[in-house]
N, C-alpha and C positions, 0 to 999 in steps of 0.2 A: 486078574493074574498079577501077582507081586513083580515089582523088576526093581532092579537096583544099578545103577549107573554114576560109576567112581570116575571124575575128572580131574586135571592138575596137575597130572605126573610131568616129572621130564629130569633135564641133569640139571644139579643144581650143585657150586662150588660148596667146600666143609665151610661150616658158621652160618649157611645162608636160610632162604626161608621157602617155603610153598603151601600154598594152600589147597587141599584137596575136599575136592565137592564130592556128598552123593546123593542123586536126583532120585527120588522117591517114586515111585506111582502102583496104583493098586493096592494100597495100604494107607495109612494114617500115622502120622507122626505122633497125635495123641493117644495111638492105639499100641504104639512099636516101640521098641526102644532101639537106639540101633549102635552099634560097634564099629570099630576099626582096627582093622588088622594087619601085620604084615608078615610073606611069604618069604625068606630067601632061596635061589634052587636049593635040591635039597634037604631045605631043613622043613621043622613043622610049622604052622600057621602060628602065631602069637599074637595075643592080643596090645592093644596097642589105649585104647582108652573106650568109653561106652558113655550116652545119653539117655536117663529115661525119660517116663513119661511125666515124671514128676518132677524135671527138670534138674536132678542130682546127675552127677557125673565122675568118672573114677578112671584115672588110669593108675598103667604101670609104670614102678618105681623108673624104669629107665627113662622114662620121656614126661613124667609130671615137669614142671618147669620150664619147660622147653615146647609142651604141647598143649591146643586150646581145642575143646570138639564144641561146636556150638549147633542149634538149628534155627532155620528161620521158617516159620511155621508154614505162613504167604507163597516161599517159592518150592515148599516139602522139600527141603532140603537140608543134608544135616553138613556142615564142614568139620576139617581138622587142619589147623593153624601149626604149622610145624617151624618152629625156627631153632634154630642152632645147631645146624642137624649136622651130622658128623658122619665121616669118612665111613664106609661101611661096603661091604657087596652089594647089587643091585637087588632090589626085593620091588614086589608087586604088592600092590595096598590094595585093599579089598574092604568094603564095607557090608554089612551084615543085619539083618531084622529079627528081630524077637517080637513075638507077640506077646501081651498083655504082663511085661515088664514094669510096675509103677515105678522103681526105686535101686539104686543102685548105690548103697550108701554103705553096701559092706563088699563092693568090690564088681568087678564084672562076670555075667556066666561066663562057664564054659565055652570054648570053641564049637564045640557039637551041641551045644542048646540051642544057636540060631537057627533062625528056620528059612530066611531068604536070603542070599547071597549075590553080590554082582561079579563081575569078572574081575575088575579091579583094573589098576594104572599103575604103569612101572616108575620108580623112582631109581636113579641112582645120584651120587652123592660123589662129589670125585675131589681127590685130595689137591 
């Protein structure tokens, strides 16, 4: 069974930095590609950046520069390196699995293409 387990949240001052973990298991990181996402109440899910399996990566215009999604294969886990983050509502980060994804080199799927989901880790950002 797939599980997905988003760590690293918490409050972090505008400019600062966090790094959010998400622990794999029941899947393959060679086999998934996986995404990051974030939730504000409210609003809809948004994508935030994506990993395949063929090691290309893509985010969205708001956070390219500012965000790093990497994996480390050894502890199946994928991170996202977020610095300069900025003032914003409280949103929950959620990271997400696709199967058999090689490439990501024209952008990320859909929000409803994943197929595994974790609960995700609150983030907030305070001015």
């Amino acid at each position: 069974q797939a599980q997905l387990e988003e760590t690293g949240g918490g409050l972090v001052p505008s400019g600062g930095s966090l790094r959010l973990s998400c622990a794999v298991s029941g899947i393959t990181l060679d086999m998934h590609a996986i995404g990051w996402f974030r939730q504000a109440p409210a609003k809809q899910r948004e994508t935030l950046s994506c990993i395949a399996t063929d090691g290309t990566t893509a985010y969205t215009d708001a956070v390219k520069d500012r965000f790093t999604i990497s994996t480390d294969g050894a502890k199946k886990t994928v991170y996202l390196q977020m610095n300069n983050l900025k003032p914003e509502n409280p949103a929950r980060y959620f990271c997400a699995a696709i199967r058999r994804l090689r490439t990501v080199r024209l952008g990320c799927p859909t929000v409803p293409s994943f197929d595994y989901w974790g609960q995700g880790t609150q983030v907030t950002v305070s001015t």
